[in-house]
PDB file of N, CA, C and O in Angstrom:
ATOM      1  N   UNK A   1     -46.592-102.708 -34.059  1.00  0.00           N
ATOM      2  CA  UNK A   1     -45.540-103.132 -33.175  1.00  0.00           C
ATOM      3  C   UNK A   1     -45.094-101.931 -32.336  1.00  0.00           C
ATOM      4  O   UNK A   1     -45.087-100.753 -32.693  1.00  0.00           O
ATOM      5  N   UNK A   2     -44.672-102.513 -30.989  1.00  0.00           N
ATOM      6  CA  UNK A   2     -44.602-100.804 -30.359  1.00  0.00           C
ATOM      7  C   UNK A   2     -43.494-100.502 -30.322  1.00  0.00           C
ATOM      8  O   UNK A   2     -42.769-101.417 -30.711  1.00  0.00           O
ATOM      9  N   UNK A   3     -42.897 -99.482 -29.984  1.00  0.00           N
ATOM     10  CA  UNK A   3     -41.342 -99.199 -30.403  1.00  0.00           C
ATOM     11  C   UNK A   3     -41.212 -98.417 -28.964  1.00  0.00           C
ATOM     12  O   UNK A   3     -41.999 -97.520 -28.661  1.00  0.00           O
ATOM     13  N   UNK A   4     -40.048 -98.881 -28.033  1.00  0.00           N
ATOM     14  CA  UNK A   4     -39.878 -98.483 -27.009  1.00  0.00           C
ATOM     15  C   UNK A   4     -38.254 -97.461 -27.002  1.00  0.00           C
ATOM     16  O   UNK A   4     -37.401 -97.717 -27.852  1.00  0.00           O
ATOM     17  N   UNK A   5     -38.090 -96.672 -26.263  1.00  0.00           N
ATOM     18  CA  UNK A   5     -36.151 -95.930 -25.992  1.00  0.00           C
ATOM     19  C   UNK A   5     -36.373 -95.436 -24.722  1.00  0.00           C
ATOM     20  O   UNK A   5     -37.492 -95.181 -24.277  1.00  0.00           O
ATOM     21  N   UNK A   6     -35.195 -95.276 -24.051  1.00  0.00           N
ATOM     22  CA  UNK A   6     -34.639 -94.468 -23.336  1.00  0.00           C
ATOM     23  C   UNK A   6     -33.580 -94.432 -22.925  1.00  0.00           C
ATOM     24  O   UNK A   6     -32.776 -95.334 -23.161  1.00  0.00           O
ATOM     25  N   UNK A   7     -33.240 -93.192 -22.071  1.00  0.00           N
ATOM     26  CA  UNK A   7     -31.521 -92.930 -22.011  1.00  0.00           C
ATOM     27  C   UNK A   7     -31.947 -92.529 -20.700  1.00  0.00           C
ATOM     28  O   UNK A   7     -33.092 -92.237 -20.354  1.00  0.00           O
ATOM     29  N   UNK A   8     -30.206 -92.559 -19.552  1.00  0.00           N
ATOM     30  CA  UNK A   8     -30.016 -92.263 -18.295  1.00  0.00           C
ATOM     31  C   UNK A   8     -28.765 -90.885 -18.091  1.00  0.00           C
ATOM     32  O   UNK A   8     -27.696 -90.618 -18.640  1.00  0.00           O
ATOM     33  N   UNK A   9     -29.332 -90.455 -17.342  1.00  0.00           N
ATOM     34  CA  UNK A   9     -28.829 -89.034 -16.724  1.00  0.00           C
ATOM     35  C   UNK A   9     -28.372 -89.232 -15.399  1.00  0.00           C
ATOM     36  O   UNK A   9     -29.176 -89.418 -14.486  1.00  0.00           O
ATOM     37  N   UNK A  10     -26.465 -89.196 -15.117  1.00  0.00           N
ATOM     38  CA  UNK A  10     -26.374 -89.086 -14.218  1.00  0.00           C
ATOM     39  C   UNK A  10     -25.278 -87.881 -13.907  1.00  0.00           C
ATOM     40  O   UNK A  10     -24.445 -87.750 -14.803  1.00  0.00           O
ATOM     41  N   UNK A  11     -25.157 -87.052 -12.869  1.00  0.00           N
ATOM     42  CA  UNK A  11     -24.568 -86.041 -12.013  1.00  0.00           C
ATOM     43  C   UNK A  11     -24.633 -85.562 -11.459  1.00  0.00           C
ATOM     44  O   UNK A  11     -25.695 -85.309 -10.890  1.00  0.00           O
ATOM     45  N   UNK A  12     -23.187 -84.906 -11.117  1.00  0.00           N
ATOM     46  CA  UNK A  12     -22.720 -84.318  -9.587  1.00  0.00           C
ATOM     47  C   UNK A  12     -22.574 -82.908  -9.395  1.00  0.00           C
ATOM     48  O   UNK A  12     -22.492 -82.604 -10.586  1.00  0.00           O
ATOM     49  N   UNK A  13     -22.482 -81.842  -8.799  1.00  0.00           N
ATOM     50  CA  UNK A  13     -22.258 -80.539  -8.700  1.00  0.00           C
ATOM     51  C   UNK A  13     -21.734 -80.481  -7.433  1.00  0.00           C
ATOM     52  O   UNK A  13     -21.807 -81.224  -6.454  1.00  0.00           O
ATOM     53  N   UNK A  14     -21.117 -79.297  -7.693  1.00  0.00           N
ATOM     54  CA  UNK A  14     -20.422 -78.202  -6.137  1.00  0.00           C
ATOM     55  C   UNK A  14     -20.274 -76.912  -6.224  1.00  0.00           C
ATOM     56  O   UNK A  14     -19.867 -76.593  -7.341  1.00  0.00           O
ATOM     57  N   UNK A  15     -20.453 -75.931  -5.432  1.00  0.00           N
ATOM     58  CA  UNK A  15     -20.722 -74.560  -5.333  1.00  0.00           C
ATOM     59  C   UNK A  15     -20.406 -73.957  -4.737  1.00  0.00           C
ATOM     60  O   UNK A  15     -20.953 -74.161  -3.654  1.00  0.00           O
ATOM     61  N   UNK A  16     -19.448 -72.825  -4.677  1.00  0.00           N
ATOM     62  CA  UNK A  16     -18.791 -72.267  -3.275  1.00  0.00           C
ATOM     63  C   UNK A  16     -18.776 -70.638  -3.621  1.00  0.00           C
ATOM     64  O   UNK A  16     -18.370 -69.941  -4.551  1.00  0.00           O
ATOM     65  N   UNK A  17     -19.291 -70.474  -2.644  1.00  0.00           N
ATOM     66  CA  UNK A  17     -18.929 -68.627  -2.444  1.00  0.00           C
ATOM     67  C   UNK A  17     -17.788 -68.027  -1.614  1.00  0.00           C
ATOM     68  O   UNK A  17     -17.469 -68.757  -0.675  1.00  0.00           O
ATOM     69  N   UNK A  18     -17.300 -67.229  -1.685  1.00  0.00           N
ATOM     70  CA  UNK A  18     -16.349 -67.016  -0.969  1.00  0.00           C
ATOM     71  C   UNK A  18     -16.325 -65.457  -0.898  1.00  0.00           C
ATOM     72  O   UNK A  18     -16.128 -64.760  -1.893  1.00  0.00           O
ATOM     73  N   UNK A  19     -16.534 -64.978   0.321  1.00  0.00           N
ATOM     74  CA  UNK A  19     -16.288 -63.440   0.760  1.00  0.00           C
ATOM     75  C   UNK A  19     -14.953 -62.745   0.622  1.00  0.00           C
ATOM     76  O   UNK A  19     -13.954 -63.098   1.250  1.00  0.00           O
ATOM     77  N   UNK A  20     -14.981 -61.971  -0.033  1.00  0.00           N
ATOM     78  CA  UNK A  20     -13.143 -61.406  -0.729  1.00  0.00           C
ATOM     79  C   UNK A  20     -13.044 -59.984   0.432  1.00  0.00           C
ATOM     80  O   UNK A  20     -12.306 -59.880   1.412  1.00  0.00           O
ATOM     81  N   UNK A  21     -14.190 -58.874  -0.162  1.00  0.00           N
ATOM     82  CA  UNK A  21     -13.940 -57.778   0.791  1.00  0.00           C
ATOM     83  C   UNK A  21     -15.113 -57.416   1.688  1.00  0.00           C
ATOM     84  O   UNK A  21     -16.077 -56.967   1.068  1.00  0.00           O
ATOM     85  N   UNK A  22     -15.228 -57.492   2.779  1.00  0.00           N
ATOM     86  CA  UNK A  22     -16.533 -56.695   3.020  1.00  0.00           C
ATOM     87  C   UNK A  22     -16.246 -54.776   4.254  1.00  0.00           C
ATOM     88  O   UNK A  22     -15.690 -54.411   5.290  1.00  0.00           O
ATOM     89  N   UNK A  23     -16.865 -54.366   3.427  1.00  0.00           N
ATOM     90  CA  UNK A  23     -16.831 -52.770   3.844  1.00  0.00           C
ATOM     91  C   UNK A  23     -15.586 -52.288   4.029  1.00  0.00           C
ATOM     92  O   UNK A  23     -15.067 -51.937   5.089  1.00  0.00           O
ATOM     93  N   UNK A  24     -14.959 -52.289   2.518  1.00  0.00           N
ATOM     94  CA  UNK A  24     -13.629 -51.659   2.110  1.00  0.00           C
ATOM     95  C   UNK A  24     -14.305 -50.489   1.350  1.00  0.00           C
ATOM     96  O   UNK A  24     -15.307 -49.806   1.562  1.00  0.00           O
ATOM     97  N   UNK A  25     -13.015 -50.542   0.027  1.00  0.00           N
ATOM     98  CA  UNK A  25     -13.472 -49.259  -1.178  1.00  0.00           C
ATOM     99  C   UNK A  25     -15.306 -50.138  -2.019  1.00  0.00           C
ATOM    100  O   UNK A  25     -15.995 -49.673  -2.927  1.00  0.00           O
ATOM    101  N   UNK A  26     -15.430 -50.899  -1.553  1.00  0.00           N
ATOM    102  CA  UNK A  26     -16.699 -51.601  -1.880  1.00  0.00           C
ATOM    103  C   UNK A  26     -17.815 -51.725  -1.095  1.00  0.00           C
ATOM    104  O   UNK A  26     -17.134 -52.330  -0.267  1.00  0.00           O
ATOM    105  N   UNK A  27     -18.952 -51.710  -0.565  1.00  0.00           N
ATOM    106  CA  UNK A  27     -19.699 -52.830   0.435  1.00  0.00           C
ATOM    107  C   UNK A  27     -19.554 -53.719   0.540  1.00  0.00           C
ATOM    108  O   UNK A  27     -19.459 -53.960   1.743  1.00  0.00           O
ATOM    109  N   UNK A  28     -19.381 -55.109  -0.411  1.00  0.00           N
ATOM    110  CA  UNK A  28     -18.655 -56.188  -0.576  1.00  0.00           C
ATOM    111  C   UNK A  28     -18.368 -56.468  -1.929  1.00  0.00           C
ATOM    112  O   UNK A  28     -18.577 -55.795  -2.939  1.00  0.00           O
ATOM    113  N   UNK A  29     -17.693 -57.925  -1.726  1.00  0.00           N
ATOM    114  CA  UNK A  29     -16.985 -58.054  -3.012  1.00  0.00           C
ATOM    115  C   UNK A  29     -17.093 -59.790  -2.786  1.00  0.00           C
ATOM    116  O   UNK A  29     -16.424 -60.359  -1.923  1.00  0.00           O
ATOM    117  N   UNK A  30     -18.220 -60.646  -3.878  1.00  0.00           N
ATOM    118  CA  UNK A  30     -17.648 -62.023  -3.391  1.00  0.00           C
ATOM    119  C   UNK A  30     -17.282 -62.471  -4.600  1.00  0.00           C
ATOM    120  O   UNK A  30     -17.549 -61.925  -5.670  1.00  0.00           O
ATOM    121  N   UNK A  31     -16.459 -63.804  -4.386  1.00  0.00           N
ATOM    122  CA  UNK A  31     -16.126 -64.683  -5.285  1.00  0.00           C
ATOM    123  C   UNK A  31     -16.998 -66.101  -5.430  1.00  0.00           C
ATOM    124  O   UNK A  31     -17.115 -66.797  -4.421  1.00  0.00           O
ATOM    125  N   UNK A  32     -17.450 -66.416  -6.358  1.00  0.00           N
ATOM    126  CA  UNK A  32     -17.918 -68.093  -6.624  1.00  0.00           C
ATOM    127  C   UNK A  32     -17.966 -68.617  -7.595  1.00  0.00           C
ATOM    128  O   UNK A  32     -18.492 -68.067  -8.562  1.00  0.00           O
ATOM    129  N   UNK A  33     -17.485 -69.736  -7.667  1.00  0.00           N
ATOM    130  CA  UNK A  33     -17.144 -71.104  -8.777  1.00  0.00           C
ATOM    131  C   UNK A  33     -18.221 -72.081  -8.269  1.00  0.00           C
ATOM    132  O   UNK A  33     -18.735 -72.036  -7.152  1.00  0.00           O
ATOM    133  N   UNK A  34     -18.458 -72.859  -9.121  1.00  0.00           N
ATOM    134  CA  UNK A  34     -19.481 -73.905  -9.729  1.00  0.00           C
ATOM    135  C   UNK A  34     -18.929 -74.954 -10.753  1.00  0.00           C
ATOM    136  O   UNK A  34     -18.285 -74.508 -11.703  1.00  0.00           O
ATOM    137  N   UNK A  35     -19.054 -75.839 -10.685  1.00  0.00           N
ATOM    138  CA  UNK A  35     -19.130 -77.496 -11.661  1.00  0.00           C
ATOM    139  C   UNK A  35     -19.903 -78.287 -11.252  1.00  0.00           C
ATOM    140  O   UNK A  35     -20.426 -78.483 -10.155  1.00  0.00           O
ATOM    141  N   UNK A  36     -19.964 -78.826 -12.373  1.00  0.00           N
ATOM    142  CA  UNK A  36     -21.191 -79.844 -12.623  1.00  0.00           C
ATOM    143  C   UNK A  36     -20.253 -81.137 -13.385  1.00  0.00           C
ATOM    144  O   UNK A  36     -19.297 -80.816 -14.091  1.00  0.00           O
ATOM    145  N   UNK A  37     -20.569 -82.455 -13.202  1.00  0.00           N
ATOM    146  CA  UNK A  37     -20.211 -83.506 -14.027  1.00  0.00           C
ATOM    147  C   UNK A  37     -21.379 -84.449 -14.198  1.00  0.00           C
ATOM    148  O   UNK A  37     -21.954 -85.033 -13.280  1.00  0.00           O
ATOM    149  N   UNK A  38     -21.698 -84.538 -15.669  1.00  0.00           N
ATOM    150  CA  UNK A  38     -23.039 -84.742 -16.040  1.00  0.00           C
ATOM    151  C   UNK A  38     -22.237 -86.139 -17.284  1.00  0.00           C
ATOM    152  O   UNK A  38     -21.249 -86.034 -18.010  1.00  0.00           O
ATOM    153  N   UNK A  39     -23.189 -87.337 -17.071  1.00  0.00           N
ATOM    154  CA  UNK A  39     -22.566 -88.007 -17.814  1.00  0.00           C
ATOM    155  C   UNK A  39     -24.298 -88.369 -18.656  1.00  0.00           C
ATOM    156  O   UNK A  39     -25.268 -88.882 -18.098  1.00  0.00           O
ATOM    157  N   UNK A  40     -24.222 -87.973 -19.882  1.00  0.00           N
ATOM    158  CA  UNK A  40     -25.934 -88.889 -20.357  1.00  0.00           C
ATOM    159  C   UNK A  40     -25.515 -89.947 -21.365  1.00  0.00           C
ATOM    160  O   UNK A  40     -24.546 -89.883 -22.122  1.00  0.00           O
ATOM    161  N   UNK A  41     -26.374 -90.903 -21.256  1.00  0.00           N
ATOM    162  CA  UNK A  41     -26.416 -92.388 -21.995  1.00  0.00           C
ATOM    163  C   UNK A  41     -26.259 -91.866 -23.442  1.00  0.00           C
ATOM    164  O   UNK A  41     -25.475 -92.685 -23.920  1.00  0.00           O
ATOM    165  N   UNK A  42     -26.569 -90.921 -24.472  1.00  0.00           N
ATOM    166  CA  UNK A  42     -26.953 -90.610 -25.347  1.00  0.00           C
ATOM    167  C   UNK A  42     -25.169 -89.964 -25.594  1.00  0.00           C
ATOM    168  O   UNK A  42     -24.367 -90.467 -26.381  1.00  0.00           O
ATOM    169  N   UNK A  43     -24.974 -89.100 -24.946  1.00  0.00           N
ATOM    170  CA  UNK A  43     -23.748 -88.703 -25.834  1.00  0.00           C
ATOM    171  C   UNK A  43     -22.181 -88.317 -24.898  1.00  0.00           C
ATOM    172  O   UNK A  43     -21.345 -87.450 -25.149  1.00  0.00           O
ATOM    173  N   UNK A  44     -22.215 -89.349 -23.759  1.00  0.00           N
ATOM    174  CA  UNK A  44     -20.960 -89.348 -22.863  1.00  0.00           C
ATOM    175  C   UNK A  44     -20.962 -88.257 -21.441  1.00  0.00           C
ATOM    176  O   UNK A  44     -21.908 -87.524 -21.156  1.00  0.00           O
ATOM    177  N   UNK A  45     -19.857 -88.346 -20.775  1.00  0.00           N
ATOM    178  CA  UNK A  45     -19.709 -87.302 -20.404  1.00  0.00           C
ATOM    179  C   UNK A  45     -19.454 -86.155 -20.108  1.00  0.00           C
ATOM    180  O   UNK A  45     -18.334 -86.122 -20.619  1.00  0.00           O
ATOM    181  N   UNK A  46     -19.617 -84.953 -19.597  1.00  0.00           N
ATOM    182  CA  UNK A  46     -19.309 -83.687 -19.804  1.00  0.00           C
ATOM    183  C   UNK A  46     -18.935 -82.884 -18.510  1.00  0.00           C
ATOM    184  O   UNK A  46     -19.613 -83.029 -17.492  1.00  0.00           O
ATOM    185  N   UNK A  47     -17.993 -82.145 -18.542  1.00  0.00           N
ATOM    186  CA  UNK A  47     -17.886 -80.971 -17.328  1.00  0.00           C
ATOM    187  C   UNK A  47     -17.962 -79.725 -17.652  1.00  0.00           C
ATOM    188  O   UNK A  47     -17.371 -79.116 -18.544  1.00  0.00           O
ATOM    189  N   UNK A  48     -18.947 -79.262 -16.651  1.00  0.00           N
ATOM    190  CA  UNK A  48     -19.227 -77.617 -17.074  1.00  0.00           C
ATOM    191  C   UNK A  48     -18.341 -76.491 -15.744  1.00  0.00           C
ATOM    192  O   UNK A  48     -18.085 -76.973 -14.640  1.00  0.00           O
ATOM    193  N   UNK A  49     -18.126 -75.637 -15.939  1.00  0.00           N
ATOM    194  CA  UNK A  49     -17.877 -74.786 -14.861  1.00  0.00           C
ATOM    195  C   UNK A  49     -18.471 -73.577 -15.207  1.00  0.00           C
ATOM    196  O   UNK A  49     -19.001 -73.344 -16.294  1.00  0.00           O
ATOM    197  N   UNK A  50     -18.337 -72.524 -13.913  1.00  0.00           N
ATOM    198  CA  UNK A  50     -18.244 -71.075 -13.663  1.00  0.00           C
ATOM    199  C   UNK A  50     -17.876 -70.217 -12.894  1.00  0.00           C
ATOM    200  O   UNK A  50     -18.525 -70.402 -11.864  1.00  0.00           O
ATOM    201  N   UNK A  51     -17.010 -69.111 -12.727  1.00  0.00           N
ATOM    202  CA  UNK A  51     -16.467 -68.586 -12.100  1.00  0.00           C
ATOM    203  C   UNK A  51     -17.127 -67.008 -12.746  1.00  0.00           C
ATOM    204  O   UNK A  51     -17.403 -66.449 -13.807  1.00  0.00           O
ATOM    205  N   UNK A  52     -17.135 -66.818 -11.386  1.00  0.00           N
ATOM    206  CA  UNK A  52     -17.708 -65.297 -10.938  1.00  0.00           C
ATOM    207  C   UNK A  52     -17.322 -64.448  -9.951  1.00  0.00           C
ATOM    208  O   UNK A  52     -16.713 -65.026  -9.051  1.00  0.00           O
ATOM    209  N   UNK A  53     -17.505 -62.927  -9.759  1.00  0.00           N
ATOM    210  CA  UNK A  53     -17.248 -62.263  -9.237  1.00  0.00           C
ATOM    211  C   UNK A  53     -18.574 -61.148  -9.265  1.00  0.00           C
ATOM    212  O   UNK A  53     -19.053 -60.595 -10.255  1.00  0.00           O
ATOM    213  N   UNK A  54     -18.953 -61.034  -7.942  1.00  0.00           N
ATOM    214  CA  UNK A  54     -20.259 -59.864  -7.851  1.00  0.00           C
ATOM    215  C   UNK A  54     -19.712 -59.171  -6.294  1.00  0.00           C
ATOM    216  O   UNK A  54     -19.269 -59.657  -5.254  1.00  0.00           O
ATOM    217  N   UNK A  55     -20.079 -57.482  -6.882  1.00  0.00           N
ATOM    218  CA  UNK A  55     -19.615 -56.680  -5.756  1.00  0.00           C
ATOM    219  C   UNK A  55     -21.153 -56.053  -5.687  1.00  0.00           C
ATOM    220  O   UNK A  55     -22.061 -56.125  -6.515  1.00  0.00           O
ATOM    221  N   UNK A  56     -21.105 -55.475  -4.513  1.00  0.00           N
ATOM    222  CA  UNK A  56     -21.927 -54.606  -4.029  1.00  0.00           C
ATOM    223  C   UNK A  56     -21.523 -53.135  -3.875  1.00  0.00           C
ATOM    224  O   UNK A  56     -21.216 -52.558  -2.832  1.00  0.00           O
ATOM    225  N   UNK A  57     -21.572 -52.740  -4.875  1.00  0.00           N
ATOM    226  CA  UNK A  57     -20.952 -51.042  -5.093  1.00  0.00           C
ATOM    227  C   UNK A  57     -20.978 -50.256  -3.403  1.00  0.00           C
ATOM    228  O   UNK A  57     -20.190 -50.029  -2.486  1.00  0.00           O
ATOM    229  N   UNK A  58     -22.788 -49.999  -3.823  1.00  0.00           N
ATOM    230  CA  UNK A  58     -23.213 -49.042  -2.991  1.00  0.00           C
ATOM    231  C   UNK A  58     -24.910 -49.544  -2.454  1.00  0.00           C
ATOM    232  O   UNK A  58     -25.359 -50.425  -3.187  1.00  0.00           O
ATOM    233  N   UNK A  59     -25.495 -49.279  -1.755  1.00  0.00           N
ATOM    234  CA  UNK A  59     -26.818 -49.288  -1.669  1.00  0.00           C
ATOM    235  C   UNK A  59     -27.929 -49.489  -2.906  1.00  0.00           C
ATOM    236  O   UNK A  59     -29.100 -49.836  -2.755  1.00  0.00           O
ATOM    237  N   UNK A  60     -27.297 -49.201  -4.094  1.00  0.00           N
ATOM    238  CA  UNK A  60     -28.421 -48.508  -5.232  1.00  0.00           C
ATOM    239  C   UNK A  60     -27.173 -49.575  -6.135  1.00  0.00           C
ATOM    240  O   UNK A  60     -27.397 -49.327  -7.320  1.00  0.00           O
ATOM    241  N   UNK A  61     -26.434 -50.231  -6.089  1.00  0.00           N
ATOM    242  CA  UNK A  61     -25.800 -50.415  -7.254  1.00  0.00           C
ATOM    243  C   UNK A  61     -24.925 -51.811  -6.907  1.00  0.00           C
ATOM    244  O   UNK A  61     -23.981 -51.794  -6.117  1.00  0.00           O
ATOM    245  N   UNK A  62     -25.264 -52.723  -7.439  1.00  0.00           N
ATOM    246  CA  UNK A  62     -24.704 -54.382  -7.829  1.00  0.00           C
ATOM    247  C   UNK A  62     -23.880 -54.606  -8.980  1.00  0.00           C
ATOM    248  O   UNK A  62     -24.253 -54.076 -10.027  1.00  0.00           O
ATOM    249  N   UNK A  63     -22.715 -55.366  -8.987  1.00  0.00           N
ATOM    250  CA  UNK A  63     -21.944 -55.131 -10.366  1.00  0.00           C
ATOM    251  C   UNK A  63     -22.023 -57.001 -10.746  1.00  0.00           C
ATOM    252  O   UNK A  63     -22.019 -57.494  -9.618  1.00  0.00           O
ATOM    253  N   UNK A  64     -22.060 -57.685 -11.344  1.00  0.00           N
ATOM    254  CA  UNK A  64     -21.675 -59.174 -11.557  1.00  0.00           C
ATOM    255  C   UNK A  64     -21.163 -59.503 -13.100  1.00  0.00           C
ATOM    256  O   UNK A  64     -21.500 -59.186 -14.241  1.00  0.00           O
ATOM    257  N   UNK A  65     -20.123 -60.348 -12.448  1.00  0.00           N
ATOM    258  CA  UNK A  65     -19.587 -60.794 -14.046  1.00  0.00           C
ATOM    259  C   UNK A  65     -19.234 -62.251 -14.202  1.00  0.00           C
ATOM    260  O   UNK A  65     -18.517 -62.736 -13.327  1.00  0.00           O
ATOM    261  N   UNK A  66     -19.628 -62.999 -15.173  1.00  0.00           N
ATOM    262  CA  UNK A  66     -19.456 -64.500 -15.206  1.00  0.00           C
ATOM    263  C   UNK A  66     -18.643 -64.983 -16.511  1.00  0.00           C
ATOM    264  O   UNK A  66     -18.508 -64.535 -17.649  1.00  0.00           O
ATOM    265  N   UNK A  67     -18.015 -66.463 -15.592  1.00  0.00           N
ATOM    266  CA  UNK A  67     -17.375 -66.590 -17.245  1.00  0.00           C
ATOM    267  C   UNK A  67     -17.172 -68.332 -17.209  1.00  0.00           C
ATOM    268  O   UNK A  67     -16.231 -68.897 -16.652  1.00  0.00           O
ATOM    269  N   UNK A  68     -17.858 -68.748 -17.659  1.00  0.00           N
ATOM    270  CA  UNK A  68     -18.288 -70.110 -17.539  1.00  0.00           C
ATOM    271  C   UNK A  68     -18.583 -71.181 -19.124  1.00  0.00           C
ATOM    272  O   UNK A  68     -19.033 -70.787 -20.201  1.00  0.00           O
ATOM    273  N   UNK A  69     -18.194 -72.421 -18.786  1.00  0.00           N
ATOM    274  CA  UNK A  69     -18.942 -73.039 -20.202  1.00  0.00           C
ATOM    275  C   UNK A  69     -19.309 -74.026 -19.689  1.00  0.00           C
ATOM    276  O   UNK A  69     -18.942 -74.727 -18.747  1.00  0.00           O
ATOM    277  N   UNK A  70     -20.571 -74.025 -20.850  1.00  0.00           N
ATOM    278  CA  UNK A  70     -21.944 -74.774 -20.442  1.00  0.00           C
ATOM    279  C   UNK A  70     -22.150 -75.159 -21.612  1.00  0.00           C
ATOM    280  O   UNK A  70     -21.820 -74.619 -22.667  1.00  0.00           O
ATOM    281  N   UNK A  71     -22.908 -76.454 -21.361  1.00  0.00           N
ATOM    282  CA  UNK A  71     -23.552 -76.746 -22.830  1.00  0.00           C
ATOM    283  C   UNK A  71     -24.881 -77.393 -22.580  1.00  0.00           C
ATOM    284  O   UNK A  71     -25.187 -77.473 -21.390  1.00  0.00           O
ATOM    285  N   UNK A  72     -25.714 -77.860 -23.432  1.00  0.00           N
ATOM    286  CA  UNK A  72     -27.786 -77.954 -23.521  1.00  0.00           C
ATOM    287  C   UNK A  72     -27.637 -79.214 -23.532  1.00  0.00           C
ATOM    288  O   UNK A  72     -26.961 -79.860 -24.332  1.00  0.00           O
ATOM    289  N   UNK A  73     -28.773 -79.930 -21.918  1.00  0.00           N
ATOM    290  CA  UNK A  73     -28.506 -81.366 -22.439  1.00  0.00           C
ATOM    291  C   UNK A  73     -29.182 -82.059 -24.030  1.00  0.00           C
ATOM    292  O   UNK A  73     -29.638 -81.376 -24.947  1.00  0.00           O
ATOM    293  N   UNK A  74     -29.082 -83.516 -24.003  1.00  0.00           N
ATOM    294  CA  UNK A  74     -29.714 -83.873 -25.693  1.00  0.00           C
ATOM    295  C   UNK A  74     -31.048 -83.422 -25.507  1.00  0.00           C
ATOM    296  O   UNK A  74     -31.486 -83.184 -24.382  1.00  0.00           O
ATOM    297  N   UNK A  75     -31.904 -83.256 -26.828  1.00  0.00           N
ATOM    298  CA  UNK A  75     -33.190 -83.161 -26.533  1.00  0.00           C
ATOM    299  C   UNK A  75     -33.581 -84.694 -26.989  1.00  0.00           C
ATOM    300  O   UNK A  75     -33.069 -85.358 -27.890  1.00  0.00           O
ATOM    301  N   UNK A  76     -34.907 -85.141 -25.872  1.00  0.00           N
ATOM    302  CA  UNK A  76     -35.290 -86.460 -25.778  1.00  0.00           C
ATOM    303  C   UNK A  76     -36.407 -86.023 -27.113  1.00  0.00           C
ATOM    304  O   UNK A  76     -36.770 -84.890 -27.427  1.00  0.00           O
ATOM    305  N   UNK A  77     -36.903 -87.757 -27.942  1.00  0.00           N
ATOM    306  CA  UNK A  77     -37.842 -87.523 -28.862  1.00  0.00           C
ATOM    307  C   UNK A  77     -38.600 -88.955 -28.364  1.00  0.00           C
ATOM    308  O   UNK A  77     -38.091 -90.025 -28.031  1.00  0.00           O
ATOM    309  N   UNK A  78     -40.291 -88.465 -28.464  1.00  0.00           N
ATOM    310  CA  UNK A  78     -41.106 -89.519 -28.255  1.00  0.00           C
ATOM    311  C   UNK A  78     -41.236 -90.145 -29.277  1.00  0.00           C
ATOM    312  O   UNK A  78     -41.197 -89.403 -30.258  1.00  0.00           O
ATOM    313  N   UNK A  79     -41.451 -91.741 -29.634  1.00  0.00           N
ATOM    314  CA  UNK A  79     -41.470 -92.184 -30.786  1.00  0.00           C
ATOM    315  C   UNK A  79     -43.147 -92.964 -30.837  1.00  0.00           C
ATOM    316  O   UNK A  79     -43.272 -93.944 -30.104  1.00  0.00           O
ATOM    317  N   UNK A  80     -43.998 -92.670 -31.413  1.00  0.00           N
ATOM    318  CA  UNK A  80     -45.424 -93.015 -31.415  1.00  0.00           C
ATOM    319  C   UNK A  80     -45.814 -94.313 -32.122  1.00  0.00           C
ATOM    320  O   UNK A  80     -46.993 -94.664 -32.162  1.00  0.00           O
TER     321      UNK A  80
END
């Protein structure tokens, strides 16, 4: 007898950068946030974000720092 499943994946995202300093005590300096709204058949829905900040020191030197939560979608299983 054959044994059939599946589940549906649906979501949305948005992404924005935003220029804070350019050619101050820095080369630049940007800001960007991120979300996602991810809803799967298997275990509801979820919102992730992230917010960041990356400067450009100098020529030779990039700084970035993130601070975000995320989580792994389900893992799917084939059934034979």
């Amino acid at each position: 007898m054959p044994i059939s499943a599946e589940y549906n994946t649906e979501e949305g995202y948005g992404e924005l950068d935003i220029p804070i300093i350019k050619n101050g005590f820095v080369e630049s300096l940007d800001g960007n946030m991120a979300g996602r709204i991810t809803d799967y058949s298997t275990s509801g829905m979820v919102e992730t974000w992230k917010l960041g900040l990356t400067s450009q020191i100098n020529d030779d030197f990039r700084v970035r720092g993130t601070w975000s939560f995320d989580i792994r979608r389900p893992i799917g299983r084939t059934v034979q």
